[in-house]
BAVODO-293100 format. One record per residue (C-alpha): residue in three letters; x, y, z. Coordinates in pm, whole numbers. Layout:
N
<type = Ala; c1 = X; c2 = Y; c3 = Z>
...
END
This chain:
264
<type = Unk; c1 = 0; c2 = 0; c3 = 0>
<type = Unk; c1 = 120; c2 = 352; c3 = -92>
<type = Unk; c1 = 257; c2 = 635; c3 = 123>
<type = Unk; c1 = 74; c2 = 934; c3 = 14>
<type = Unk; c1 = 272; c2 = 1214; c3 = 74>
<type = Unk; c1 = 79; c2 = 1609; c3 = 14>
<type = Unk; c1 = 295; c2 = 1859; c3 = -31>
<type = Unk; c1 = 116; c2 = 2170; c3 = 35>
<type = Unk; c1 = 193; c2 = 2582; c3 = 166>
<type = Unk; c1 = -61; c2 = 2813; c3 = 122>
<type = Unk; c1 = 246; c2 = 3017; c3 = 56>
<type = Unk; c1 = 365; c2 = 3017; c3 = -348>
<type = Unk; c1 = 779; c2 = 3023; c3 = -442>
<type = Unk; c1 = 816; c2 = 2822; c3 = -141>
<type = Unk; c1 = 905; c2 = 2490; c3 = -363>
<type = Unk; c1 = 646; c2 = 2277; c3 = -375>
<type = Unk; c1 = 664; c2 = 2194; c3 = -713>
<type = Unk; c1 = 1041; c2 = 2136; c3 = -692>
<type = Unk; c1 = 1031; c2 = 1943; c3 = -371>
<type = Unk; c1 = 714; c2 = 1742; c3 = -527>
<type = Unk; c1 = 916; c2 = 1651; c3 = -872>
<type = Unk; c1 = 1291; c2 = 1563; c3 = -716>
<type = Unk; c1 = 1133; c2 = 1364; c3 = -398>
<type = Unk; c1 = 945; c2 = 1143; c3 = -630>
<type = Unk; c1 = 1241; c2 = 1103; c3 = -888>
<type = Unk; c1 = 1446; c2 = 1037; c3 = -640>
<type = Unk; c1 = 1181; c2 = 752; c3 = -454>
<type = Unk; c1 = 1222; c2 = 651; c3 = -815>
<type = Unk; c1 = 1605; c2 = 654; c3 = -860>
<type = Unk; c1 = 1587; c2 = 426; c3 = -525>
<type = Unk; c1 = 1337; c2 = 154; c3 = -728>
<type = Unk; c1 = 1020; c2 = 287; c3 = -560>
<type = Unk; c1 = 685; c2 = 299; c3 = -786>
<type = Unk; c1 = 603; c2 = 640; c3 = -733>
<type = Unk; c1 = 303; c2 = 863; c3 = -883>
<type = Unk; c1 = 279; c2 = 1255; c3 = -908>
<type = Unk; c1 = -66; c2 = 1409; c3 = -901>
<type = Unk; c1 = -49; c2 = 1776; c3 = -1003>
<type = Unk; c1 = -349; c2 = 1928; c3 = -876>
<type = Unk; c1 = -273; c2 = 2260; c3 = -927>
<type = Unk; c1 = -416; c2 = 2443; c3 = -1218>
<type = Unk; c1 = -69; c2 = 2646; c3 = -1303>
<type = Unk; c1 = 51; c2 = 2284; c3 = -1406>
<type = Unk; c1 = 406; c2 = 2368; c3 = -1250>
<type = Unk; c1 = 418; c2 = 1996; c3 = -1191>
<type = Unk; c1 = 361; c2 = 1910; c3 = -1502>
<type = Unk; c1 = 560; c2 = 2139; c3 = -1713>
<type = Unk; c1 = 835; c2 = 2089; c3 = -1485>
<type = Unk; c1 = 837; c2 = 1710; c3 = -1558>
<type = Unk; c1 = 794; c2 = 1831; c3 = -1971>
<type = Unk; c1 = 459; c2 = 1612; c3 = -2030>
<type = Unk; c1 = 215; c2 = 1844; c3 = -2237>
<type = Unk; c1 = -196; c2 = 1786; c3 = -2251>
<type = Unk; c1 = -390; c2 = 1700; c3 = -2604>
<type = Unk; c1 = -623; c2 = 1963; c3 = -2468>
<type = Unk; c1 = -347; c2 = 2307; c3 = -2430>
<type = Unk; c1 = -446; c2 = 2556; c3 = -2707>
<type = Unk; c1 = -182; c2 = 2741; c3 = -2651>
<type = Unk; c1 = 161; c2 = 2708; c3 = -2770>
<type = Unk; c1 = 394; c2 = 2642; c3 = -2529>
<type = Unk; c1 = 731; c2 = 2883; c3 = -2465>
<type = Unk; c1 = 1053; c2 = 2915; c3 = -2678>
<type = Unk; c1 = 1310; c2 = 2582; c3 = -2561>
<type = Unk; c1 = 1015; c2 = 2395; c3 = -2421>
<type = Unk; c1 = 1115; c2 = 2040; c3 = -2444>
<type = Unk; c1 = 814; c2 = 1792; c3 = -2412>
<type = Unk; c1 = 874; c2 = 1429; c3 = -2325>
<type = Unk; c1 = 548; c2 = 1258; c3 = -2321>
<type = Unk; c1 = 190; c2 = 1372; c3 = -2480>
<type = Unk; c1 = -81; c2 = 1339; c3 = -2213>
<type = Unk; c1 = -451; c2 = 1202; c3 = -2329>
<type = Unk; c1 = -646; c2 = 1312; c3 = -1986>
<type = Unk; c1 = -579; c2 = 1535; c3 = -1669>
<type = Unk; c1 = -669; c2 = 1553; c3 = -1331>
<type = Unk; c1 = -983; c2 = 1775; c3 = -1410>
<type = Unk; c1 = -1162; c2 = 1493; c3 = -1581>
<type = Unk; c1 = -1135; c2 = 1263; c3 = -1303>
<type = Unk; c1 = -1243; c2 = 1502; c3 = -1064>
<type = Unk; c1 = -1581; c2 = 1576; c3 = -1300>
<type = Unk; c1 = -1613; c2 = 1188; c3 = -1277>
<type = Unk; c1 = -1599; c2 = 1208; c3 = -1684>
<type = Unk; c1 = -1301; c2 = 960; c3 = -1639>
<type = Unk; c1 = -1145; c2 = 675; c3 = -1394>
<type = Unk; c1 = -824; c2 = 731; c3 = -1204>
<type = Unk; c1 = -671; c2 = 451; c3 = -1425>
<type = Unk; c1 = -765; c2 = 682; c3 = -1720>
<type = Unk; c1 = -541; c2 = 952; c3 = -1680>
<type = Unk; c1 = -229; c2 = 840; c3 = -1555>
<type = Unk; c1 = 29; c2 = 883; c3 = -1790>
<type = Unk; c1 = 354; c2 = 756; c3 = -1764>
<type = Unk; c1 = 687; c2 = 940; c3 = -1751>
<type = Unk; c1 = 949; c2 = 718; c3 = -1728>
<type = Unk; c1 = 1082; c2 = 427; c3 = -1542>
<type = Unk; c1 = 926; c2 = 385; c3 = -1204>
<type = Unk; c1 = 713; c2 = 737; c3 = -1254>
<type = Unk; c1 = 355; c2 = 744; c3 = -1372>
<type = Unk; c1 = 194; c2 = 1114; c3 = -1332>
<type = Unk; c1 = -175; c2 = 1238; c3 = -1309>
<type = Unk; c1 = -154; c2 = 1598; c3 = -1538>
<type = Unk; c1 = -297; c2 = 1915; c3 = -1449>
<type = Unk; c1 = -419; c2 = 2123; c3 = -1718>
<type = Unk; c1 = -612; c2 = 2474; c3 = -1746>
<type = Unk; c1 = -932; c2 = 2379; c3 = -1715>
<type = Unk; c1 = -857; c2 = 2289; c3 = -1336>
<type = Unk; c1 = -903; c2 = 2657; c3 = -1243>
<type = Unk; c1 = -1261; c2 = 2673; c3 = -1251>
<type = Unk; c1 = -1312; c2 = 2350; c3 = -1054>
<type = Unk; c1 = -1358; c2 = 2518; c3 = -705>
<type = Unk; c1 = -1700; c2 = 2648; c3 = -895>
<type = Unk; c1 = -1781; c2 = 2376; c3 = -1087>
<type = Unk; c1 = -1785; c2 = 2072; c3 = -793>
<type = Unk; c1 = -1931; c2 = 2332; c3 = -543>
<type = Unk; c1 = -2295; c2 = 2160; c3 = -578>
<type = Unk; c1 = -2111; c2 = 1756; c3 = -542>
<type = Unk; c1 = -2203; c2 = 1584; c3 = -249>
<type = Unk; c1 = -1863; c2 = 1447; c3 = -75>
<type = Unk; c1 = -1654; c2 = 1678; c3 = -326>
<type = Unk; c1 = -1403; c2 = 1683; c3 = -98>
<type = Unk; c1 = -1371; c2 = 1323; c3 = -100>
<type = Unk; c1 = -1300; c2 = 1268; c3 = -478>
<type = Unk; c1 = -942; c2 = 1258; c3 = -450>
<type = Unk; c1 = -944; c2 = 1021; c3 = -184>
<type = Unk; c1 = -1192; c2 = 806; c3 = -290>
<type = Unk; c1 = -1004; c2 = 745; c3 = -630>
<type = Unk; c1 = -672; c2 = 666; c3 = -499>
<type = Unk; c1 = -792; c2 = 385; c3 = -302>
<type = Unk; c1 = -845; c2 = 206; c3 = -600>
<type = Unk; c1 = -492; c2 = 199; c3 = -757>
<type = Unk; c1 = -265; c2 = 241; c3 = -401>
<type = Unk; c1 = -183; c2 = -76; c3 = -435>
<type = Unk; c1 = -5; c2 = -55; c3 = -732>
<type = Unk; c1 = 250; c2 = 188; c3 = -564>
<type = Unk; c1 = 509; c2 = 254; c3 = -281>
<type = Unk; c1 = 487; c2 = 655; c3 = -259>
<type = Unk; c1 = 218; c2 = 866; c3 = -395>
<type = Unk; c1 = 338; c2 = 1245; c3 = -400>
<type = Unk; c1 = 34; c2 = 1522; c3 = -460>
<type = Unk; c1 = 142; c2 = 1906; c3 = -568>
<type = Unk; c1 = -94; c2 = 2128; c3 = -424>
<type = Unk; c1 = -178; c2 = 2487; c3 = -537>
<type = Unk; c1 = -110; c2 = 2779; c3 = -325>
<type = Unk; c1 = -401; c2 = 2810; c3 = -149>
<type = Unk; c1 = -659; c2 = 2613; c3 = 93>
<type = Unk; c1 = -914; c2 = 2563; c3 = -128>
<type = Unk; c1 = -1105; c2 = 2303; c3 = -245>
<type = Unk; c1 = -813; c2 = 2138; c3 = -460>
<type = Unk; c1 = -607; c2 = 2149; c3 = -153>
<type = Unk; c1 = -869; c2 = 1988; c3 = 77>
<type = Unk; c1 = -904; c2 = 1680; c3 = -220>
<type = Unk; c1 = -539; c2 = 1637; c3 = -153>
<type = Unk; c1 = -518; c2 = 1672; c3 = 193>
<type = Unk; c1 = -810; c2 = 1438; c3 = 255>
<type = Unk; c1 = -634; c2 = 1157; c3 = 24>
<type = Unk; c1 = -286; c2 = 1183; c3 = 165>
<type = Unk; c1 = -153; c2 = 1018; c3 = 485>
<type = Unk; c1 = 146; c2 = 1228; c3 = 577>
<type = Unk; c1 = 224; c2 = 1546; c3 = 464>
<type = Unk; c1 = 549; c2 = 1781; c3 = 371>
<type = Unk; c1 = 543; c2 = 2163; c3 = 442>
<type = Unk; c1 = 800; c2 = 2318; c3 = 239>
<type = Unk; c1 = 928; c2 = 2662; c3 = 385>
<type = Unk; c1 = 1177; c2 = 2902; c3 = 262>
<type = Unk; c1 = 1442; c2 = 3079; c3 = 522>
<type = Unk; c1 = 1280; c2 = 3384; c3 = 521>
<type = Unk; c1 = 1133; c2 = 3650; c3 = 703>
<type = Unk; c1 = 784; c2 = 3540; c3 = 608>
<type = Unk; c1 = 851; c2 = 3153; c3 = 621>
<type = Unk; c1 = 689; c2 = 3106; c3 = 932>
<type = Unk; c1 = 354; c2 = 3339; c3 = 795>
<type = Unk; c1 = 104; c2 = 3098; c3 = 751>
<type = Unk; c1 = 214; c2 = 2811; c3 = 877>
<type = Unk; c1 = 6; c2 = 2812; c3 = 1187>
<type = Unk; c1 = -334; c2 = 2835; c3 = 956>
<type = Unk; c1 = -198; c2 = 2554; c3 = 786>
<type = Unk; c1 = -135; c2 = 2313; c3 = 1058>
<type = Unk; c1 = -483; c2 = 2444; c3 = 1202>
<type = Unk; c1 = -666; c2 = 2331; c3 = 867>
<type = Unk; c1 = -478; c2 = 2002; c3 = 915>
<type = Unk; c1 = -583; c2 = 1939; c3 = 1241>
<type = Unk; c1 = -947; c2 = 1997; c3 = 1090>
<type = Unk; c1 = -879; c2 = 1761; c3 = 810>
<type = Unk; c1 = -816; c2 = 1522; c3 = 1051>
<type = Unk; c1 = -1117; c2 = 1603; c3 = 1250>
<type = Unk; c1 = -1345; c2 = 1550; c3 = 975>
<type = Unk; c1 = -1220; c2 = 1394; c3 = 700>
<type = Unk; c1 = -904; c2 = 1162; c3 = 750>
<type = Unk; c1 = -777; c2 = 1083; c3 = 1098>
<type = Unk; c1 = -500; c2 = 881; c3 = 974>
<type = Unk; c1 = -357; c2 = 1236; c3 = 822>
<type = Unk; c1 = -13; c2 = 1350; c3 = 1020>
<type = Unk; c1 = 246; c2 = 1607; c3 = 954>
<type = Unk; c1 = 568; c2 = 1406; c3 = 803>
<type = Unk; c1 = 754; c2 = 1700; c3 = 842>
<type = Unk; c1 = 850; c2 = 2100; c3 = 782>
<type = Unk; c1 = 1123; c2 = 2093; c3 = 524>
<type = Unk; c1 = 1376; c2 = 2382; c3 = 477>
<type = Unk; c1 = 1393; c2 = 2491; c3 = 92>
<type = Unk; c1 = 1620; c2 = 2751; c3 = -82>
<type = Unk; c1 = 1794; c2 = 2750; c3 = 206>
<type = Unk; c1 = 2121; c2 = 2969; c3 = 96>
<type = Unk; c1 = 2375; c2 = 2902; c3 = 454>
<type = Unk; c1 = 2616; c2 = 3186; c3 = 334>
<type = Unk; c1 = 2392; c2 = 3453; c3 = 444>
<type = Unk; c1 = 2315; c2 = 3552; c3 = 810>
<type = Unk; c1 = 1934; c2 = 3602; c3 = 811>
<type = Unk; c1 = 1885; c2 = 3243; c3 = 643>
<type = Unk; c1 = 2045; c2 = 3145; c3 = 912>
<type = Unk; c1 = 1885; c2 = 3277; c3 = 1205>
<type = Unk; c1 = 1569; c2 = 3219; c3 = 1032>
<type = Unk; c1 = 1638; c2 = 2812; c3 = 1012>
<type = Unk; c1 = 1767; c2 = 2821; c3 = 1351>
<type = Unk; c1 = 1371; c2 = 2988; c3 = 1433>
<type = Unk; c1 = 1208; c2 = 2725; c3 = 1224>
<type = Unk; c1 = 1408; c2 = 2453; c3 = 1418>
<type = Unk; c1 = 1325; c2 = 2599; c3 = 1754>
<type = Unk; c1 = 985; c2 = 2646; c3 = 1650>
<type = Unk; c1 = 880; c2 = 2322; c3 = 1476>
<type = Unk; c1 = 1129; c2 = 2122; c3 = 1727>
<type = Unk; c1 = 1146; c2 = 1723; c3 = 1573>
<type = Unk; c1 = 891; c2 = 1797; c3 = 1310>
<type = Unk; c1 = 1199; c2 = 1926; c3 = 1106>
<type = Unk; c1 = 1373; c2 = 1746; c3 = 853>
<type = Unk; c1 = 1733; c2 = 1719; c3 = 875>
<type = Unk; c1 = 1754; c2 = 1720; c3 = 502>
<type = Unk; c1 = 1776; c2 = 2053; c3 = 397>
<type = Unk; c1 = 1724; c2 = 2162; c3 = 19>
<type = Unk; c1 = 1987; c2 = 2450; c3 = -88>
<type = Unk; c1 = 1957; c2 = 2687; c3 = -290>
<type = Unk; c1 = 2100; c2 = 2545; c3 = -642>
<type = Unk; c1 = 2110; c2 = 2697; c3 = -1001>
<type = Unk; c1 = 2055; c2 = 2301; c3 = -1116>
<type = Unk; c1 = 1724; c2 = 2301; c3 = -992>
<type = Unk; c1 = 1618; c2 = 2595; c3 = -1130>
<type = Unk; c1 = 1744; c2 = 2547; c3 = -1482>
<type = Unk; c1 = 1576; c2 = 2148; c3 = -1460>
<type = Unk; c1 = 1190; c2 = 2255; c3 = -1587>
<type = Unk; c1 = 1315; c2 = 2415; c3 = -1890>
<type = Unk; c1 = 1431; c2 = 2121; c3 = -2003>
<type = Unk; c1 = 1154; c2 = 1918; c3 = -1905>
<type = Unk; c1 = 1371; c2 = 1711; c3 = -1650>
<type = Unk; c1 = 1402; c2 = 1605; c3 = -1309>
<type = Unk; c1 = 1721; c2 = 1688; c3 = -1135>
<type = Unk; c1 = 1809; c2 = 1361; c3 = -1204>
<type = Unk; c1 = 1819; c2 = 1391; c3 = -1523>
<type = Unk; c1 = 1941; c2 = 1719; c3 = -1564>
<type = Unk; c1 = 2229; c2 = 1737; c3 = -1289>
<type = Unk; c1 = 2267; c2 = 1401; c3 = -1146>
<type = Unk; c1 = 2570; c2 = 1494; c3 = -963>
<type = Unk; c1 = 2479; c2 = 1885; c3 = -863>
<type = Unk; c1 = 2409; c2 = 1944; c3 = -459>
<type = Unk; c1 = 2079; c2 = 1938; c3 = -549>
<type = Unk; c1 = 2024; c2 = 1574; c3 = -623>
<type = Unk; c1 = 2202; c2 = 1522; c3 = -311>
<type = Unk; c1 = 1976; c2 = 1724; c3 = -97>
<type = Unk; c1 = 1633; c2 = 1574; c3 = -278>
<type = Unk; c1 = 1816; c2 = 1169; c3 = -225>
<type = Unk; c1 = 1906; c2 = 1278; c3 = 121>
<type = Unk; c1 = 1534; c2 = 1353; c3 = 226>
<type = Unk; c1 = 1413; c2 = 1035; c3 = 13>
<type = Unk; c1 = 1641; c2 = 855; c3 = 225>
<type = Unk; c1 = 1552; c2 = 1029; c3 = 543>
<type = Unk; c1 = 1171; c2 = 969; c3 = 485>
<type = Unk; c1 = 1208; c2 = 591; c3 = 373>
<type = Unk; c1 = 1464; c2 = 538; c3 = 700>
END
């Protein structure tokens, strides 16, 4: 049975998407099945990852390189028009991805009238957990509806924060509408852990700010911390995980370190 792992900050440019993409890959590098739901309707996930959707009008940017052509997203399945097994694509070796395309922004409005519509999510991953060791869900940045889906369906779940001022901004809403997901929704839901991203050590405030998050969070903390690297961001353009792109740069390191912290 899969761990499903949500990573989720109401909080955007926190990495997510980054943290999302390189965790799985590198689950993957380590011979774990993993799938990647992006359920965010900017499709970071899956533009980062270079799969484009049959149904994008638009032409994607200059340099784009696409790996694998996408027949349906994660907007169908939550509209019911499709089954979970129906739109999961695969990457590459050991990585199978459920797309996110535009369409998903209106979705808040559209399932407002479903009985349970917070349940979707949930309700269609327990038909195909089997068939995986880590299931890792990109959320959008915001507690809506999308969030809640993902939140409801997952079983541990990853706070990414930067070591900013403002990291810390937030967070307490967040683990509040955790505890609530628990409440009502999932009890088995828990807080894997508050991971430190674009963490740059050379300057003094990043510092003190990851010393705060530490003395804040206490052992809810990774010990994997994910440093600021040019590798990752250069990796989307080219449709790649970090992996692929850099196998050797600090950030695969960082991303294999937490894979390796989560799975010990």
């Amino acid at each position: 049975m899969a761990e499903i792992i949500t990573v989720v900050n109401q909080k955007g440019g926190v990495g997510k998407t980054t943290t999302s993409v390189n965790l799985g890959a590198a689950f993957a590098q380590l011979n774990k099945k993993v799938l990647l739901i992006d359920i965010d309707a900017q499709c970071n996930l899956t533009t980062h990852l270079g799969i484009k959707s049959i149904h994008d009008e638009e032409d994607p940017p200059e340099g784009s390189q696409f790996k694998v052509t996408a027949k349906n997203s994660i907007y169908e399945l939550l509209k019911g028009t499709k089954n979970i097994k129906e739109c999961i694509t695969n990457r590459s070796k050991n990585i199978d991805v459920i797309i996110a395309n535009l369409l998903l922004s209106a979705a808040d409005l559209e399932l407002g009238g479903i009985v349970g519509r917070e349940l979707i999510l949930k309700r269609a991953i327990e038909t195909i957990k089997d068939n995986y060791d880590y299931i890792v869900i990109d959320c959008p940045p915001a507690l809506g509806l999308l969030s809640l889906n993902a939140l409801a369906a997952g079983n541990k779940v990853i706070i990414p924060v930067q070591s900013e001022y403002l990291a810390l901004h937030g967070v307490r809403q967040l683990l509040d509408t955790i505890d609530q997901v628990r409440s009502i929704y999932n009890p088995t839901l828990s807080v894997q852990g508050v991971l430190i991203c674009l963490h740059d050590n050379r300057k003094r405030l990043a510092r003190a700010v990851s010393d705060t998050i530490r003395a804040y969070f206490g052992d809810l903390v990774f010990n994997s911390v994910i440093k600021t690297n040019v590798a990752l961001a250069e990796a989307p353009a080219s449709g790649d995980t970090i992996f692929e792109y850099a196998p050797k740069s600090s950030g695969a390191e960082d991303y294999m370190a937490l894979a390796k912290e989560i799975i010990g």
